[in-house]
C-alpha positions in Angstrom: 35.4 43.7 -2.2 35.5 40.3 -3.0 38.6 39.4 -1.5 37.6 40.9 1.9 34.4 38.6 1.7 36.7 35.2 1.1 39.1 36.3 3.8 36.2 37.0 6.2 33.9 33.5 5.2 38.0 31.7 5.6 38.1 33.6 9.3 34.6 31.8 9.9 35.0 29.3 8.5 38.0 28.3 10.9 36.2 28.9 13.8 33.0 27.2 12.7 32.5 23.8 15.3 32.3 20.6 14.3 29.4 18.9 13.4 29.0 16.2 15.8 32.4 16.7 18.7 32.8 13.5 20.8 33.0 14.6 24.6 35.9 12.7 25.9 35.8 14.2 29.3 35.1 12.2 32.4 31.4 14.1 33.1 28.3 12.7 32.2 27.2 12.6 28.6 23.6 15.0 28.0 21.5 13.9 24.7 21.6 17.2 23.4 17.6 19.4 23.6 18.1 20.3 19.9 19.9 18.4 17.0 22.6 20.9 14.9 24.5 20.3 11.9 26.7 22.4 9.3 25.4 22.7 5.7 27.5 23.6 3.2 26.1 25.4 -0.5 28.4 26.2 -3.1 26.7 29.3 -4.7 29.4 29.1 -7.7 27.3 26.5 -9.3 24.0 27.9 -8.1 22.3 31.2 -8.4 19.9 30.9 -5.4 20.2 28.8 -2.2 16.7 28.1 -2.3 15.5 29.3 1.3 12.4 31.3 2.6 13.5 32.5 5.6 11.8 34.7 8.6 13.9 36.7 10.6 11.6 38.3 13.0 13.2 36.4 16.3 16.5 38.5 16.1 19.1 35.9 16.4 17.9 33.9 14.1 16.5 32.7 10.7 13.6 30.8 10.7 13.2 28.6 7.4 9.6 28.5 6.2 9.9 26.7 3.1 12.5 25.4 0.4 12.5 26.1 -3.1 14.9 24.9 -6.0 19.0 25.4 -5.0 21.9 24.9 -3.1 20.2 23.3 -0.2 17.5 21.5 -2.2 21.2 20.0 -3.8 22.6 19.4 -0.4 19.2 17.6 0.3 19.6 15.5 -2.7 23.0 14.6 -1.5 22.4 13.6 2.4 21.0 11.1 4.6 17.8 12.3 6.2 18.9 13.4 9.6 21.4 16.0 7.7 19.0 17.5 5.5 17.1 21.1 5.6 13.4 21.0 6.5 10.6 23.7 6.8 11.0 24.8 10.7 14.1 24.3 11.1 16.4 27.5 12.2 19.9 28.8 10.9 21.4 29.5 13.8 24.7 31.1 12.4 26.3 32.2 8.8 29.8 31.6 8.3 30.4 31.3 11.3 28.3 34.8 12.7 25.1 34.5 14.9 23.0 36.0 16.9 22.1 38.9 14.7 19.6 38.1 12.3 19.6 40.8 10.1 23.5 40.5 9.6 22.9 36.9 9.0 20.4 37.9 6.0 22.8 40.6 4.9 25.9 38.0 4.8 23.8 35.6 3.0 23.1 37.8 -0.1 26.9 39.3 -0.2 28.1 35.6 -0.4 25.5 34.9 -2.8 26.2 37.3 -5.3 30.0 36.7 -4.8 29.4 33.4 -5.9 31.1 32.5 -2.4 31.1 29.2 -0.1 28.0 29.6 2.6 28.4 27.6 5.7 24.9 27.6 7.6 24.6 25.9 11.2 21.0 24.6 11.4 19.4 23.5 14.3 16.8 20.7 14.0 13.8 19.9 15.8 14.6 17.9 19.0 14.9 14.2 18.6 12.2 12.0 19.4 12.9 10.3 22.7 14.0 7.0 23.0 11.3 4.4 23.7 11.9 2.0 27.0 12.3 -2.2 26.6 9.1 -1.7 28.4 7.3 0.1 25.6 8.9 -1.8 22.9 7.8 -5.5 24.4 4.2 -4.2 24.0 5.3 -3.0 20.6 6.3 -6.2 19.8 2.9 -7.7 21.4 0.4 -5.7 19.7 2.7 -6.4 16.5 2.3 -9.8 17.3 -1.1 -9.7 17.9 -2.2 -7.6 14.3 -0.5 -10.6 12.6 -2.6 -12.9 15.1 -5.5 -11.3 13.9 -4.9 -11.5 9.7 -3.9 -15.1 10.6 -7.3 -16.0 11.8 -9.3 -13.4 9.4 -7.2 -15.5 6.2 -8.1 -18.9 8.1 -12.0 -17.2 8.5 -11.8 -16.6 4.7 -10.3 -20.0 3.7 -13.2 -21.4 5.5 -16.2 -19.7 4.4 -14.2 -20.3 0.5 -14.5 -23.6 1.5 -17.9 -23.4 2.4 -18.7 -22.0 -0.5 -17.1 -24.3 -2.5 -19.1 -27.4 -0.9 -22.3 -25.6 -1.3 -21.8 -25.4 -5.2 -20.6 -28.9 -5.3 -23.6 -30.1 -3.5 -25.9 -28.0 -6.1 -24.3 -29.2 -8.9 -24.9 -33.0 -7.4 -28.0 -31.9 -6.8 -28.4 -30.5 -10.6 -26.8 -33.8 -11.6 -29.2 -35.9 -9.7 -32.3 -34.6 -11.0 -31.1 -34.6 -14.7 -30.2 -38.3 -14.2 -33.9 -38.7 -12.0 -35.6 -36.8 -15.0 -33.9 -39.2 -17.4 -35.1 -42.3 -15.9 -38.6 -41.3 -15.2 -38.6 -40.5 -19.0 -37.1 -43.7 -20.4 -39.8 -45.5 -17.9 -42.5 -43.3 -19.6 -41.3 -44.4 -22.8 -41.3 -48.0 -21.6 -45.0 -47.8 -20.4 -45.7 -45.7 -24.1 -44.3 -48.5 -25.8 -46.1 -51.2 -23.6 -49.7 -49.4 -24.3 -48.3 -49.4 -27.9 -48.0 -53.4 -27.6 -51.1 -53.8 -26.2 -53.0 -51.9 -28.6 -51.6 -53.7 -31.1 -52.3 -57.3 -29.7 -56.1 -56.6 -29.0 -55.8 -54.5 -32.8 -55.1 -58.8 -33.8 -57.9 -59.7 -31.2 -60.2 -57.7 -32.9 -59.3 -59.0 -36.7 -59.5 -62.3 -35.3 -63.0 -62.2 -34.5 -64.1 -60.3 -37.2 -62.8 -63.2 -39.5 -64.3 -65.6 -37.0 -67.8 -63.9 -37.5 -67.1 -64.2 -41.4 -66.8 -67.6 -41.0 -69.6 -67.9 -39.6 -71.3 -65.9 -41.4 -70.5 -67.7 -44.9 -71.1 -71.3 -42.9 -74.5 -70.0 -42.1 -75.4 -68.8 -45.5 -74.0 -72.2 -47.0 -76.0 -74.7 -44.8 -79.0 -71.9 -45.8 -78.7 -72.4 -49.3 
């Protein structure tokens, strides 16, 4: 019945560890191999948690991949190192483990009950922690990228500039011929209009001589006469 469920996921629920339990005893502290942590779904406001498990191990359920649910809301909800991923493993239902089966059996009671599900994952292990030793050449090869893109933007700036100086120099260039072109024309104009003058003045030469020869010419036919 439905009541028997709820008393049994309460029972569980109360013996259920804590997420994260500070050791105050005196031994020394072990990073744990793998990281755990409770998830809670509330299956009144959701008609499927959203999990595609394998149970094949036994004692466990292996998640393969999420779809849309409870724990895809749970996701939503929670920093990354408390969300559900593909590969990670439910280790216990409510509070039962180590049969697998049972676990899958639990799962779809609760979830058709509408119940509270209170699944203990357990993560991949945590990456270890990187020494002062490998974080200083962290830091250097860091350093060292930035080094790099320092000099490739100077490298850049440069060869801008270089091209810059090139156009400048062919538009002077441009400019200077233009202005060259100009003045041999204006001179070749000057030299036209010279040759024009001269033509005209030995145009007046000519005239004068013809009317020089006239003169003569009627002299001569006077003194004939």
């Amino acid at each position: 019945s439905t009541s028997g469920i709820t008393s049994a996921v309460q029972t569980a629920l109360a013996a259920l560890p804590p997420t994260q339990e500070p050791s105050n005893g005196k031994t020394k502290k072990q990073e744990p191999k793998h990281f755990e942590f409770n998830v809670t779904a509330d299956m009144s406001t959701h008609a499927n948690l959203g999990l595609d498990v394998d149970w094949a191990s036994g004692n466990c359920l292996y998640i393969r991949q999420l779809a849309a649910g409870a724990v895809e809301e749970w996701n939503k909800q929670k920093p990354a190192h408390l969300c559900v991923h593909a590969g990670d493993r439910i280790m216990a239902v409510n509070g039962f483990a180590d049969d697998a089966e049972a676990m899958v059996g639990l799962v779809r009671e609760l979830i058709s009950s509408r119940s509270a599900l209170q699944l203990r994952v357990r993560g991949p292990p945590p990456p270890p922690a990187e020494s002062k030793e490998d974080e200083k050449k962290e830091r250097k090869k860091e350093d060292k990228d930035k080094d790099r893109d320092k000099e490739k933007d100077k490298d850049k700036d440069k060869a801008k500039d270089s091209d810059d100086d090139r156009a400048r120099d062919r538009d002077r260039e441009k400019k200077d011929k233009k202005d060259k072109d100009k003045d041999k024309k204006k001179d070749r104009d000057k030299d036209k209009s010279k040759d024009k003058e001269k033509e005209k003045d030995r145009d007046k030469e000519k005239d004068k001589e013809k009317e020089k020869d006239k003169k003569k010419k009627k002299r001569s036919e006077s003194s004939d006469s």
